[in-house]
N, C-alpha and C positions, 0 to 999 in steps of 0.2 A: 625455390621453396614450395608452388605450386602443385609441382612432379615428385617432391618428394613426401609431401602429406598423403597424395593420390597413391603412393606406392606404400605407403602405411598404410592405408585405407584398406587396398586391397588385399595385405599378406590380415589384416584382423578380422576382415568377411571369409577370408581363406580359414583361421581358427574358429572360426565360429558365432564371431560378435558383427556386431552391425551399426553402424552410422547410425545417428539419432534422428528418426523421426516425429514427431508430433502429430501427423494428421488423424483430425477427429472423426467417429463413422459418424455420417450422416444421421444416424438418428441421437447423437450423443444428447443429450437434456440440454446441455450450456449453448447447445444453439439457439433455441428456443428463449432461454434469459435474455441474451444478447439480444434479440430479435423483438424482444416485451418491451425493453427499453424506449419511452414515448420521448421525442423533440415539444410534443407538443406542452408534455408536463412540466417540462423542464421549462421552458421558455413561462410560461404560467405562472412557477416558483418563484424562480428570478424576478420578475417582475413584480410579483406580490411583494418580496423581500428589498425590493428596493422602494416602495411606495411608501415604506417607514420613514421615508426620509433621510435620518442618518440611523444607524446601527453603532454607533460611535460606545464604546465600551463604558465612559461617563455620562451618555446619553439618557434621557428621561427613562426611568422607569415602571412611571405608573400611570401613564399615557395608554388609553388601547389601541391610539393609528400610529403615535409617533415614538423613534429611539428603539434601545436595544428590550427593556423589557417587553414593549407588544412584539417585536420581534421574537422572541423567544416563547412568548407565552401562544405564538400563534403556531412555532417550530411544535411546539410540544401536544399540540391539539392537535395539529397534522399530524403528526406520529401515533398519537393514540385514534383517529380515525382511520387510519390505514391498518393497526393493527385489531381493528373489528373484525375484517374480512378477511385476515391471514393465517392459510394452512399451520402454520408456525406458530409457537408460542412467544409472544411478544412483550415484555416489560417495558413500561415507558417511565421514566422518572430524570430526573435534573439531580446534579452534584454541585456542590456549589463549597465556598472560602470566602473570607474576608481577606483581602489583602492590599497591599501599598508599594511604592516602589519610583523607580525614576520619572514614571509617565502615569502616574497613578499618587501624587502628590497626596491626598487623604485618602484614607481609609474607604475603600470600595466591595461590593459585593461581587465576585464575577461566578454566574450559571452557565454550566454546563446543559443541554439537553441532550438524554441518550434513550434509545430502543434496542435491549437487547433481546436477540434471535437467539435462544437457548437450542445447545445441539442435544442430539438425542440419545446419542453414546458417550459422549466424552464431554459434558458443558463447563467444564474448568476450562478446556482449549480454547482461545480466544482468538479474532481477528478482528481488526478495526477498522475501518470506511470514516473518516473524518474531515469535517466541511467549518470553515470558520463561520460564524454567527456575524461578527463588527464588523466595521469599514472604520477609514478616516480620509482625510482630507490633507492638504499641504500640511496643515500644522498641526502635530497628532495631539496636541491637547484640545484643537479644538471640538466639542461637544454638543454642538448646538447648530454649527452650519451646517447644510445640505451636504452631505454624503453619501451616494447614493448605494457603492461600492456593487455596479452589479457582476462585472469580472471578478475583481477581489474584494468578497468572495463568495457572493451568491451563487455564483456559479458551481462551486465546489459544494455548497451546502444544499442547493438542489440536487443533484448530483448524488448526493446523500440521501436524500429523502426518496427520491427516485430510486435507485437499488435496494430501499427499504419495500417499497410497492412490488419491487419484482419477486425479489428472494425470498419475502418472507409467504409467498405461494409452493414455496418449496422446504423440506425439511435435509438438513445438513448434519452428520457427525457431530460436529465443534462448531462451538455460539460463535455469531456477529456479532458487532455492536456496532451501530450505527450513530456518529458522535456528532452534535453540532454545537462544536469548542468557540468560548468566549473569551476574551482579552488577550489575543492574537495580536495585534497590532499594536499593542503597551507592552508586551513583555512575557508573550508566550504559556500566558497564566492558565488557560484551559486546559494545554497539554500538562502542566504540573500538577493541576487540581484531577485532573481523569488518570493519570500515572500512579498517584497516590492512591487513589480509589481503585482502584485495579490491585493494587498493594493490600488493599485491607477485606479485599472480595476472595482470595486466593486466585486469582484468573492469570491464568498462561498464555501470556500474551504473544502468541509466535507470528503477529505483523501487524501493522500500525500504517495503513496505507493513505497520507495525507494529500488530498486535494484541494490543490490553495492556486485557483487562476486556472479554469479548464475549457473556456470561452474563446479567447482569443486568438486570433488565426491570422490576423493583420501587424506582422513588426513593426520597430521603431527604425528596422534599418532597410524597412522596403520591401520587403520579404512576404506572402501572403500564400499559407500553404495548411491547406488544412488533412494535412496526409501524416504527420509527423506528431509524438510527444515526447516528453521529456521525463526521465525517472530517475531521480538524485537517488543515491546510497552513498553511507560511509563505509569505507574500506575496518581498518582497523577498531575495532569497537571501544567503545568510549570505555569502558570499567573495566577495562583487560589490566589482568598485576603484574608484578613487574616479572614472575615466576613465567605466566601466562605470555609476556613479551618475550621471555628469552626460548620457549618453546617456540613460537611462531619465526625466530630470527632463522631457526635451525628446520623447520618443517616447510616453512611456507604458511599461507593463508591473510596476508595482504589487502589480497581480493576476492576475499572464500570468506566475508563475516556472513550470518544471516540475514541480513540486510539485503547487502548485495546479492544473494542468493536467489532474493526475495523479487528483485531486478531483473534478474536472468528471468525466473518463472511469467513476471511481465511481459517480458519481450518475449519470449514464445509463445504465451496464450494471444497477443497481438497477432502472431503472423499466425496460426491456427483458427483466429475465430473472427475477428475483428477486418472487416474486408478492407484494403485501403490506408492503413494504419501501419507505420512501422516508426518501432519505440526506438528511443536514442537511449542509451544507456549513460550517464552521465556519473565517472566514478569522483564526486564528491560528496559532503554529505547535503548540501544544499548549491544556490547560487552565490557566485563570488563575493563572498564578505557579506552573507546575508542568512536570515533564517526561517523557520517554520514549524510548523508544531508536531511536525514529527522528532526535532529535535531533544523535547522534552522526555518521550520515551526513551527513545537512543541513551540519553543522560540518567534516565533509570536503567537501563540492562537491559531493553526491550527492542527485540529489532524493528524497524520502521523507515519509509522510504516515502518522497514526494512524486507524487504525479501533477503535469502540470503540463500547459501545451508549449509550445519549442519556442516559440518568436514572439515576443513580451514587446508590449508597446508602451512607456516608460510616459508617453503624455497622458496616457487613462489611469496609471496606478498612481493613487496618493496626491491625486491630484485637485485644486478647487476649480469646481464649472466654471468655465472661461471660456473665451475668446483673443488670442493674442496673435497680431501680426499672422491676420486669418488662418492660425491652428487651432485647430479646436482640443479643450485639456479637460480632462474629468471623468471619470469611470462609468459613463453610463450605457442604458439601452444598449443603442447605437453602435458599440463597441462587441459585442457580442454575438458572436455566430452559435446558435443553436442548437444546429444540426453535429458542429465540431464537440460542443459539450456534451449533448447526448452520445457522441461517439466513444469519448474519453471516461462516461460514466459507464458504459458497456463495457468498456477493459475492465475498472473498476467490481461488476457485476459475476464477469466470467472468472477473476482473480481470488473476489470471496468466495465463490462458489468451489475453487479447485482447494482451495487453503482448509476451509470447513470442511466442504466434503471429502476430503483426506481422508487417512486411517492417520493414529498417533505419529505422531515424527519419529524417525531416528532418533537415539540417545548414544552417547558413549561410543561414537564412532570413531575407530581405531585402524590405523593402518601400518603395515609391518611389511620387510621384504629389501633392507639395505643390503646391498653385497648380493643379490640372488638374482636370478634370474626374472620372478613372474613377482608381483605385486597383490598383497592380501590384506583386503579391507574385513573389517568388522563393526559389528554397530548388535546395538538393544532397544528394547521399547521398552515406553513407560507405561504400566498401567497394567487392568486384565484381561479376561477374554471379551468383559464387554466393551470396553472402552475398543477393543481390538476388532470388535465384530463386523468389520465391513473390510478387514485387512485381507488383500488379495496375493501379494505378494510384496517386491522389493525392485526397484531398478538400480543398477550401478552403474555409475557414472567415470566419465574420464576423458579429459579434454589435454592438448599443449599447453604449456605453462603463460604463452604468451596470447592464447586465442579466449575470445572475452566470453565465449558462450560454449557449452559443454558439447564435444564432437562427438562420440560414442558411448554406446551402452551395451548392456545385458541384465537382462529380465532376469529372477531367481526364484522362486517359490517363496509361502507365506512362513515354512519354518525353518529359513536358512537364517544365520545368523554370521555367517561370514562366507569369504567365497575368492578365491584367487583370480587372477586374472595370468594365466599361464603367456609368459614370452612378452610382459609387458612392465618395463623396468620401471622401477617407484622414483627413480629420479629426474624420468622427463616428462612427468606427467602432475596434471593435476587430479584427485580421484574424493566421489561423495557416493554417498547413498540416496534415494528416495522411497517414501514408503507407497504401495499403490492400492490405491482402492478398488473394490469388485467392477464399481462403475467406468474405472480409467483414469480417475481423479490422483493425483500425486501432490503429496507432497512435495516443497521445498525441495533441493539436493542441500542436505546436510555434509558438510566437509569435515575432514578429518579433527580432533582437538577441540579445546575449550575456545580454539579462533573462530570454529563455525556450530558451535552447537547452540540449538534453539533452545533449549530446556534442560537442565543438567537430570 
């Protein structure tokens, strides 16, 4: 198999195309983000976020040390003092619902807090960075005990807050939004209440990158490796029609949603940027028989993916402070490597940065060539020349149908809108587009059909 990739390899350097690279020039900007990213802020967060005691989503509200309102009302002060100082145009404000439900027996309020990074060409374009707010304990109703929840999931909400102090020193194409979602742990109510709201904002949501557990570096099965993450996507998209399924039975795209797209992009800006670090690609939509708040988006139309570290230690999550048969059980401090969270908040940082600073995605990317010899993609953009104005060109893409990450490319100019790939059959391959910005920034690979399009 290995001899005969290498011998494809080489007759498509012979045509003219080239093996995919990634490496960034050394002066690229996103080294620099990566490198702003503080351990020390982070750790700071955490800790503040856990001195509330519990974060418990029925938790006191109008408390200013203890529960989830001073937790929130301190989220949201921290966002609008960080956006004092920031290059960026920054909105701070909270969304918020009344709701009820299995784990939410009366009638509850749950807040949202967000800061959104408004882009400068395109601010309908959206990307999302989201950190949960709550914690809970063994018994999710309970409300009132010590929860300190500093892996899950303070971790992820500094994390959040942290990429907000970096990015917003720099100005991006298409808005951020930096989320810190409430009633995660009762019933994924943050993610429905900020999906909705996105609904009624008109925001184009092309990824929803959720961090829920980014601390952790010590497993439950022995395992302590803080070189490794993890990034759930769902293959087939949740709101695909039945018209939509029977295209996809006959084309392919499986594992070409946005999503997963969004996955791959991950796992290269890791080995690109991120020293140390090498992402596991994990084609489900979450952990086995479990869930997160990217899932809420996903279940709107909106591609979205978990980041999270590899090796879960199952006595710190969901646990009450103990001591049993000298193991120690409960989420706190202790639990927590630092240096691994600010690592995993750097992917995070370099991920919004290539996503926003993109030119518009692909639209209506089409491919044609049964029965021929050579393979011809096509694709369009949404918008005008200003939304366009940072648009530098086009990458096409094309990988083996069974290899998980994209093998080769070729570069095309800002006004090509299709482009053949001469002597390259459309039936053993898989083939996308990406748009590239002046800076080097790219786009997603958008896949062929309504299986992989970010935006109709």
């Amino acid at each position: 198999m290995k001899k005969n990739i290498m011998r494809l390899a080489g007759m498509l350097f012979a045509a003219g195309f080239s093996a995919t690279s990634f490496a960034a020039p050394a002066d690229d900007a996103r080294h620099g983000m990566v490198a702003a990213v503080s351990k020390q802020r982070i750790e700071a967060d955490i800790t503040k976020l856990v001195g509330f005691g519990t974060r418990h989503t029925l938790s006191d509200t109008v408390s200013d040390t203890r529960g989830i309102g001073a937790a929130r009302r301190w989220i949201e002060a921290e966002f609008k003092n960080i956006a004092k100082g920031c290059a960026a145009d920054v909105e701070v404000y909270t969304v918020a619902d009344v709701v009820s439900g299995e784990r939410i027996p009366t009638t509850a309020e749950v807040v949202d807090v967000i800061a959104v990074q408004r882009g400068t060409l395109d601010p309908s374009r959206v990307v999302i960075m989201s950190g949960d707010i709550d914690s809970r304990i063994s018994d999710p109703m309970n409300a009132v005990g010590d929860s300190p929840g500093a892996n899950d999931n303070a971790s992820g909400m500094a994390g959040t807050i942290e990429a907000l102090r970096v990015l917003c020193q720099h100005t991006f194409a298409g808005t951020i939004v930096y989320a810190g979602l409430s009633g995660e742990e009762q019933g994924l109510y943050g993610g429905k209440i900020l999906a909705a709201h996105a609904v009624k904002q008109g925001w184009r949501i092309m990824g929803v990158l959720n961090n829920d557990m980014i601390g952790n570096i010590s497993g439950i099965n022995g395992v302590v490796n803080n070189t490794t993450a993890r990034v759930f996507s769902e293959g087939t998209r949740y709101v695909e029609s039945v018209d939509e399924a029977r295209q996809r039975r006959y084309q392919g795209g499986e594992v070409d949603s946005p999503s997963r797209n969004i996955a791959r992009l991950v796992d290269r800006l890791a080995d690109d940027f991120i020293p140390n670090l090498d992402v596991m690609m994990v084609y489900r939509l979450d952990r086995f028989g479990r869930g997160g708040h990217h899932r809420p988006f996903n279940e709107a139309g909106y591609p979205g993916v978990r980041i999270m570290e590899t090796n879960e230690n199952y006595n710190r999550q969901h646990q009450d402070v103990r001591t049993e048969n000298g193991i120690a059980y409960g989420d706190v401090l202790a639990g927590v490597d630092f240096a691994y969270a600010a690592k995993l908040t750097s992917l995070n940082v370099v991920t919004l940065a290539t996503m926003a600073g993109a030119p518009s995605f692909p639209v209506d990317v089409k491919l044609a060539g049964a029965v021929e010899p050579s393979a011809t993609i096509s694709w369009g953009l949404k918008g005008d020349e200003t939304t366009q104005a940072n648009l530098a060109g086009f990458r096409i893409y094309w990988r083996l149908t069974t290899d998980p990450q994209w093998q080769w490319s070729r570069l095309v100019g800002k006004d090509a809108r299709a482009f053949e790939l001469t002597n390259v059959v459309i039936d053993n391959y898989f083939f996308g587009v990406a748009a590239v910005s002046e800076d080097g920034y790219e786009s997603p690979v958008v896949f062929p059909g309504p299986m992989g399009a970010f935006e109709k």
